[in-house]
N, C-alpha and C positions, 0 to 999 in steps of 0.2 A: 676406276682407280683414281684418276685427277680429284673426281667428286669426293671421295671418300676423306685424299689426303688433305683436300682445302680443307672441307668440313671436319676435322682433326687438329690442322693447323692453326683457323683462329684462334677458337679459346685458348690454346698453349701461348701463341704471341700475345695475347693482351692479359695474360694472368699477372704481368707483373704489376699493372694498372689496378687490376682489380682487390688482388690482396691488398692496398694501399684503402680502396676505399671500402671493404668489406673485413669483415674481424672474421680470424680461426673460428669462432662459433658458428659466426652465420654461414659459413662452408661448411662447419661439421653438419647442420641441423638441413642445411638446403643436402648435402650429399644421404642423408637418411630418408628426406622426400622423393630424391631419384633413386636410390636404393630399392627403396619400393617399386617403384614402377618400371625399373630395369626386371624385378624379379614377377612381376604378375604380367607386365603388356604382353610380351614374347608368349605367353599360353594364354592368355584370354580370346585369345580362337583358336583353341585347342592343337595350334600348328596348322591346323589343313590350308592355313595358306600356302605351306610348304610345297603341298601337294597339286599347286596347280601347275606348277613346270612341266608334270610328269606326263598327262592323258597324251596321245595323240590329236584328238578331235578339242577344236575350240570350244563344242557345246559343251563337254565335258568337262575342260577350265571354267568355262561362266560357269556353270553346275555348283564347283568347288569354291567359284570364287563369294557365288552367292551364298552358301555355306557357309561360308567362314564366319561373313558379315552377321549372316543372321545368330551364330552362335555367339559371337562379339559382344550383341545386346544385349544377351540371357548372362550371358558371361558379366558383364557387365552390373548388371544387377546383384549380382550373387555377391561378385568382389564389392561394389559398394554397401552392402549390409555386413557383407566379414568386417570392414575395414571402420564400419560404426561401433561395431559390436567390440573393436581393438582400440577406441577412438582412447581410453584414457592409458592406452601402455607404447604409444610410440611416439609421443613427446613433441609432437607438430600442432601448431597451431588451428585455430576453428577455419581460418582462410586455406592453411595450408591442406586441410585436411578435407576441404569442401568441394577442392578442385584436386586433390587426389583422385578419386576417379575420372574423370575427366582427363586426367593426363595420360591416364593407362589408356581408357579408351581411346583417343587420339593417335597415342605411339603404335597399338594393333591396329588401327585403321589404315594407317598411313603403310602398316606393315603389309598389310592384305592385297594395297592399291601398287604400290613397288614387285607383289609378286606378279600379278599381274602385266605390269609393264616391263618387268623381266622377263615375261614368255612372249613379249610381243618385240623385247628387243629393243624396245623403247629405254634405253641408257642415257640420253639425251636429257629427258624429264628427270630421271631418278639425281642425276647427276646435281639438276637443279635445283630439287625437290632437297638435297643433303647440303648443298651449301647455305641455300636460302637460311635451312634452320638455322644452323652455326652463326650464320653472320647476323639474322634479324637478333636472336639471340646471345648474340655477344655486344653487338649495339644495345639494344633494352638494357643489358645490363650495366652500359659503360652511361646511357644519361639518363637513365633514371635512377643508379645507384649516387649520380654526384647530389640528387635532392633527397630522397629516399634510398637508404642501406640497410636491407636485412636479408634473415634468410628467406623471408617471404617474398621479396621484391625477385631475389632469383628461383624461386620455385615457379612463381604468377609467369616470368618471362620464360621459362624454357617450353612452360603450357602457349604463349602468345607468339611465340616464334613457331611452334608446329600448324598452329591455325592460318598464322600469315603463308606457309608454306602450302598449303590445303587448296590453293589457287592453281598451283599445278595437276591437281587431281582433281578437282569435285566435277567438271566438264563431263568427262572421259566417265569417271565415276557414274554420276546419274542417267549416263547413257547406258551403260550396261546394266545397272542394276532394274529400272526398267523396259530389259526385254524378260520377257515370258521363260522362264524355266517351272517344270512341274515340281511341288512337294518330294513327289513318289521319284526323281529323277533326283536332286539337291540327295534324298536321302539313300538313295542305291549308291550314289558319289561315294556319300559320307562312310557307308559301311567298306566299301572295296578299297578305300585308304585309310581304314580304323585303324591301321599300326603309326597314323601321326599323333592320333590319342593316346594308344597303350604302350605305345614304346618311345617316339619322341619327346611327349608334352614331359613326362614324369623326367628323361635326362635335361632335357631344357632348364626343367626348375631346379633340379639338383644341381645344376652346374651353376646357376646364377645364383639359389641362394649361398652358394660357396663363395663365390667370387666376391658378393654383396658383404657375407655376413661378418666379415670383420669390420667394416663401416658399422652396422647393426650395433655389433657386439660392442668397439670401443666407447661409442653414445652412449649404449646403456648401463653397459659394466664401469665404465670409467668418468670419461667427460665428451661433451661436444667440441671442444676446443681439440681434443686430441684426435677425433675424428677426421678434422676438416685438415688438421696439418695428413695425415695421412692420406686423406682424399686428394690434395695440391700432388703429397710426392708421386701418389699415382698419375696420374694426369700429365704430371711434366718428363715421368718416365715410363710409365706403365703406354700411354699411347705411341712412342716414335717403335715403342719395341713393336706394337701391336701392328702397326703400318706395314712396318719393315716385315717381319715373318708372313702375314699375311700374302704379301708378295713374292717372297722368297721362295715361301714354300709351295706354291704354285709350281714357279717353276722347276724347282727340286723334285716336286712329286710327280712329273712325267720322265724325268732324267733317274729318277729312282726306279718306277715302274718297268722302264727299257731296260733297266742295266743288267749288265750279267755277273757283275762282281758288287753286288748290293752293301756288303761288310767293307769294301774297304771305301765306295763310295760316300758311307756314312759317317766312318770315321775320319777321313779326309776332308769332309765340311764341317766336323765337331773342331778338329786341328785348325782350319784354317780361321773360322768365326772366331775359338779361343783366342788364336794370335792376335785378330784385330782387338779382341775385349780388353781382351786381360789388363796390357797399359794404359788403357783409356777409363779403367774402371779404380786404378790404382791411382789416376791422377783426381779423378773427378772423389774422390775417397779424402784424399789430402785437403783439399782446397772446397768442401763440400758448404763447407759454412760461410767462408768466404762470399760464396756462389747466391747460396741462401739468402743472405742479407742483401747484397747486391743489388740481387730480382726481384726479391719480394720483401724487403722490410726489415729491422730489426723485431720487430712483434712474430714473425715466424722465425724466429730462432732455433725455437725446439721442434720445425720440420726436418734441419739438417742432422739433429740427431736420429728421428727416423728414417731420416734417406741412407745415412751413412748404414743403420743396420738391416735397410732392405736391397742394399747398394748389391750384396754376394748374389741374395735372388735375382735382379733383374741384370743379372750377369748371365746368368746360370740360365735362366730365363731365354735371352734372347740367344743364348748358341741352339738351346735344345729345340725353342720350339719353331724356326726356321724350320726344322727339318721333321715338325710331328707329322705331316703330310705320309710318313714312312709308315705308321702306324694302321692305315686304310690300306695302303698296300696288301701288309702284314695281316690283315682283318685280325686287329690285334684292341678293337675298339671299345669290346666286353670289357677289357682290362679299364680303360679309362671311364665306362658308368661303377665298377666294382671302387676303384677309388675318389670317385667323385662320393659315392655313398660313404665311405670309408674317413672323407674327410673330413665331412659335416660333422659326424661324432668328435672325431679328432680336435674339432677346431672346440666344440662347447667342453671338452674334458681342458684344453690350455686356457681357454677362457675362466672356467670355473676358478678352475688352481690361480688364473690371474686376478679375480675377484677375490680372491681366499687371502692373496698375499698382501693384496692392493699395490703391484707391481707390476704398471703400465709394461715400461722397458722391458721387463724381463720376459713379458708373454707374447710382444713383437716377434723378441729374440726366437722365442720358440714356437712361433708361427711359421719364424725364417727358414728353420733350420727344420723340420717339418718338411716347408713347401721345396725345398730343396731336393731334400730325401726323395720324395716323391719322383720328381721330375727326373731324377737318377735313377731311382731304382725302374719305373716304367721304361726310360729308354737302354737298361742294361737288359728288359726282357726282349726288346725289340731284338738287340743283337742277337741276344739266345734264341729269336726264333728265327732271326735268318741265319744262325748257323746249323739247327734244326731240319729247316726245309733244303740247305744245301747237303745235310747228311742224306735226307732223303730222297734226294736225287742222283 
């Protein structure tokens, strides 16, 4: 948790620095390089990293862990010929585009060596291993952006801060990977946790190309410039929300689990979250541009109008999902791959229509109001089904 928060916290404190020496573009065009490799690293080893927590026996982990790796490479390959074969429709440069795979591979790799260290309880390293990034990484960018600023100088650095971080694993790493596991073992693994293939890999990508593709979509339907002011408002609000729930609903979700009055436990932390939002999101509303220029500039002006109109969702956002934890309870989890599919389409039908209008703002809007809906209507079913399972009891 420390690890997670530091490695959160930099980039957010030094962004006021950085938008001064970085232009709305080269954030839109650097947030379209990580776009990418948020949405292919996480399946470039098909998940089965996921699956080394689970076996009992270590052989069994090394097994899966050497799995993963090797499927990494092939994986690797594949995504480097897709991403040639796309090399003239996603607007990144020959540097930036040379070390796109590389960046994906790096991020699974480091993904696979963490699962690893997490069945061994080894949170020490990992802890290391995520701040290191953050801060080589926000260094790189803080002096070599005052001689060189582009979006390339921060794609090159977020790939040379995962390598400088590489020192806490390759050790540990090259030890395991040269002990002796069989072909015919690695692949008996593989098969008895096939559902990280057929059932995680495919919600993983649905969810990230979700998360991602409005980055995607604004670059290429619109401008880069409006991309990166979107990218900033996430990042300065989209991360403390992600912190906070992430923690929250840990502990929510064992106090949920136990309770014997589930509905009004639920409702009573929607109540209490609201009270604290509500005026703190009414103030930060008024005073949003103010804020805006302050921190980051006159030149991002027109992020405060984006913030102001994603201001409702990450209101909405940060009551509900404190407490999505409820939802695993409820094994109500179907519902959210059925909407995650639901809103891929969703998102390229607003898209389109915003392309058709050429009306940035208005397709924001209705991305808002949308992601809203959503987040309402999924936890009005959570209710209905804990009133459901109380009738049936």
């Amino acid at each position: 948790m420390t690890g997670t928060t530091i490695a959160q916290a930099i980039p957010m404190l030094i962004s006021p620095i950085l938008t001064r020496i970085y232009t709305p573009e080269d954030f839109g065009k650097y947030a379209v390089f990580l776009s990418i490799v948020l949405i292919l690293a996480p399946i470039a080893s098909l998940r089965y990293e996921q699956a080394i927590m689970l076996p009992k026996k270590s052989k069994s982990a090394l097994a899966l862990m050497h799995g993963s790796f090797y499927i990494l490479l092939f994986m690797t390959i594949l995504i480097t010929l897709f991403l040639i074969l796309l090399n003239d429709y996603l607007l990144l440069d020959s540097i930036s585009m040379t070390i796109l795979p590389f960046a994906i591979f790096i991020t699974s790799f480091i993904n696979i060596n963490i699962a690893y260290m997490n069945r061994r309880k080894n949170y020490t390293k990992i802890s290391k291993i995520m701040i290191t990034t953050s801060l080589s990484n926000s260094a790189l960018n803080l002096i070599i952006g005052f001689i060189f600023h582009s979006h390339t100088i921060l794609s090159m650095n977020i790939v040379f801060s995962k390598v400088i971080s590489i020192r806490y694993i390759i050790k540990d790493f090259l030890k395991y990977i040269k002990i002796q596991v069989s072909i015919k073992s690695i692949y008996s693994h593989l098969k008895e946790y096939n559902d990280m293939l057929k059932f995680s890999t495919p919600e993983v990508f649905i969810g990230a190309i979700n998360r991602q593709s409005i980055i995607l979509f604004l670059t290429y339907f619109f401008d880069p410039v409006l991309a990166g002011g979107y990218f900033l408002i996430q990042r300065i609000f989209g991360t403390p929300i992600s912190v906070f729930s992430t923690s929250y609903s840990k502990v929510f979700f064992k106090e949920f689990t136990v309770s014997k009055n589930r509905k009004q436990l639920l409702v009573k932390t929607w109540l209490k979250l609201f009270i604290f939002t509500f005026p703190l999101a009414v103030l930060l509303y008024i005073y949003m541009y103010d804020i805006i220029i302050l921190l980051f500039g006159a030149k991002w002006e027109f992020s405060a109008q984006i913030a102001q109109i994603m201001l409702p969702f990450f209101a909405i956002n940060f009551i509900f999902s404190a407490t999505s934890t409820s939802h695993i309870t409820l094994r109500i989890q179907h519902l959210s791959m059925i909407f995650a599919i639901l809103s891929f389409f969703i998102r390229i039908l607003i898209f389109g229509y915003g392309y058709y209008t050429k009306n940035s703002v208005e397709t924001i809007i209705l991305l808002v109001c949308y992601d809203i809906f959503q987040i309402l209507l999924m936890n009005f079913l959570a209710l209905k089904k804990i009133r459901s399972i109380q009738i049936d009891s």
